[in-house]
N, C-alpha and C positions, 0 to 999 in steps of 0.2 A: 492494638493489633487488629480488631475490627475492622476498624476504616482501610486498614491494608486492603481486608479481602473485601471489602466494599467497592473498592477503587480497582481491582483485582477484576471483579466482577461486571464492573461497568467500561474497565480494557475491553475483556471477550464480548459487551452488548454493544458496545462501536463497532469494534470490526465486522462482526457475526449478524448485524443486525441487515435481512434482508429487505427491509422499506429502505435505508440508505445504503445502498451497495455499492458506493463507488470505492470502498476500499477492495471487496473483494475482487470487482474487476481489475482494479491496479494491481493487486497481488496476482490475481489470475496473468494477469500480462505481463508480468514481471517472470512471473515461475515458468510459464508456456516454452521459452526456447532449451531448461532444463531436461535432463532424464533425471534417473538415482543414481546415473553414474557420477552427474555434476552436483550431485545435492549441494554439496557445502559451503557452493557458489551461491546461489541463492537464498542459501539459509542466512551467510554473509549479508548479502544485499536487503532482505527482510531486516536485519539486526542493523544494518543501516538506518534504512527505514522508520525503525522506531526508535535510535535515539534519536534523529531529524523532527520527527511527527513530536519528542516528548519535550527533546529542546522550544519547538516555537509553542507548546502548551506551557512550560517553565515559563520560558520569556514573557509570555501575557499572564499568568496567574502571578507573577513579579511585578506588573506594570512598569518590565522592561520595554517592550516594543507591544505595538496592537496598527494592527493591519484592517485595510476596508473587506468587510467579510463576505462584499457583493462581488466584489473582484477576484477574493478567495473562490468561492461558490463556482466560479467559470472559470478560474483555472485548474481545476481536480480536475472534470472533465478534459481537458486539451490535456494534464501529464498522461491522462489514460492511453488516447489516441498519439499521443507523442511516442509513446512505448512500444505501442502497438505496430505504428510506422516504422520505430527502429528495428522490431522483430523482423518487418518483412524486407524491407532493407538490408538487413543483414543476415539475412537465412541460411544464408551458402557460406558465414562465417562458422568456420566451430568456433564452440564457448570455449573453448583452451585458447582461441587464437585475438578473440575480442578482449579487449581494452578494459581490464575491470575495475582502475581508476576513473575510466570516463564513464562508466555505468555504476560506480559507485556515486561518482559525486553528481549523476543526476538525480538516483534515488535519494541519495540526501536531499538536493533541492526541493524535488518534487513531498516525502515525508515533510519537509518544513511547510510547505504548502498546504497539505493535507490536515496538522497539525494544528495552521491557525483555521480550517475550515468548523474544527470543536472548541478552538480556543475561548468562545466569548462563554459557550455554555457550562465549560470545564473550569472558565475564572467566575463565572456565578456559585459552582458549588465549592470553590476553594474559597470563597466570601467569612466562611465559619469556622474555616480551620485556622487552629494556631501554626501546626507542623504542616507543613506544604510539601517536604522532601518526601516522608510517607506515601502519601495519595497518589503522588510523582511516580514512585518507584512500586505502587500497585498500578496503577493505571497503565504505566511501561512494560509491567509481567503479562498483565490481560492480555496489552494487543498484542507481544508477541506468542504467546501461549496458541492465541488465535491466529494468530497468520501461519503461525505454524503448522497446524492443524489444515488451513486453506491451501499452502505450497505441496505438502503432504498429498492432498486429493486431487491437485491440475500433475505431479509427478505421476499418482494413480492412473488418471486418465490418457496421460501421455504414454503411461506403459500400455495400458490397456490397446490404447489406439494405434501405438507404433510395433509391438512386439506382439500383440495377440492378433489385431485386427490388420495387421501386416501394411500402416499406410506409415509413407514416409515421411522423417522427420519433417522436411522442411514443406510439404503439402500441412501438415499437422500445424504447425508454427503459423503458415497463412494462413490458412483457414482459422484457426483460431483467432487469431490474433484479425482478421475482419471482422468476425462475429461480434467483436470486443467493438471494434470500430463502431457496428452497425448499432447495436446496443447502446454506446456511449453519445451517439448523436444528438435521440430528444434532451439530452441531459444538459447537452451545451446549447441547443437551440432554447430550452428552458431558461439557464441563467445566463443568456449574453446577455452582459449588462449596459450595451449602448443603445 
């Protein structure tokens, strides 16, 4: 049961971890078009997310499939700004009116993506284990434990911002959701990998 909360423990330092934050910003730009009135949409989409993210860690600690991790590395980047785009894009949509198969199954893409961007390092510590379903299903608790906790604080700030600080939702949703933009740049200017 150790290696659960091992694996448990190293979920919450993936996501949480602010030297690699391209999860938090994905979450952040995922959660951004939410209130509390929609939580459960998003909560949904998070729980997406990380079977997505835990399947293509399965699939590579299986030496089912393994993916080029320079090509990985530059696509995280582009799902962030992809999201970020559909945010503003679709501003003027309510979330009751958007398409939650089509933003399901990009969040699943995008999670399988993000997924193998830990996979090489997550198939070197599963090198030792006998039980692999364990580590799986701590590592699965972590991140979502933490993303929940991340969707939790951009709902915060979206109350804070739309109901205290009186700005509207969908000035809230752009503007956020460029910051995300501007932020995510040197990341892809980093790893283009041509």
């Amino acid at each position: 049961m150790s290696e659960f909360w091992f694996y448990l423990k190293l979920g919450l330092d993936h996501v949480l971890d602010f030297a690699a934050y391209d999860h938090i910003l994905f979450l952040s730009v995922l959660a951004i078009p939410f209130t509390f009135k929609t939580w459960k949409k998003v909560v949904v989409l998070a729980t997406v997310f990380t079977i997505a993210h835990c399947l293509s860690l399965a699939l590579s600690a299986f030496e089912i499939l393994e993916v080029d991790v320079s090509l990985i590395e530059f696509l995280i980047p582009v799902t962030i700004v992809l999201t970020a785009i559909y945010n503003i894009i679709y501003v003027r949509t309510k979330i009751e009116n958007r398409s939650i198969l089509f933003h399901a199954g990009a969040t699943a893409l995008f999670g399988l993506i993000h997924g193998f961007g830990f996979s090489n390092y997550f198939k070197m510590l599963m090198v030792e284990e006998e039980d692999k379903v364990t580590p799986l299903l701590g590592f699965a608790s972590g991140i979502e434990l933490s993303q929940l906790s991340i969707i939790l604080s951009i709902l915060m700030i979206a109350f804070l911002t739309q109901e205290v600080a009186k700005l509207k939702q969908s000035l809230f949703i752009i503007g956020a959701s460029i910051v995300i933009i501007f932020i995510t740049i040197p990341i892809l200017i980093e790893t283009f990998p041509f």
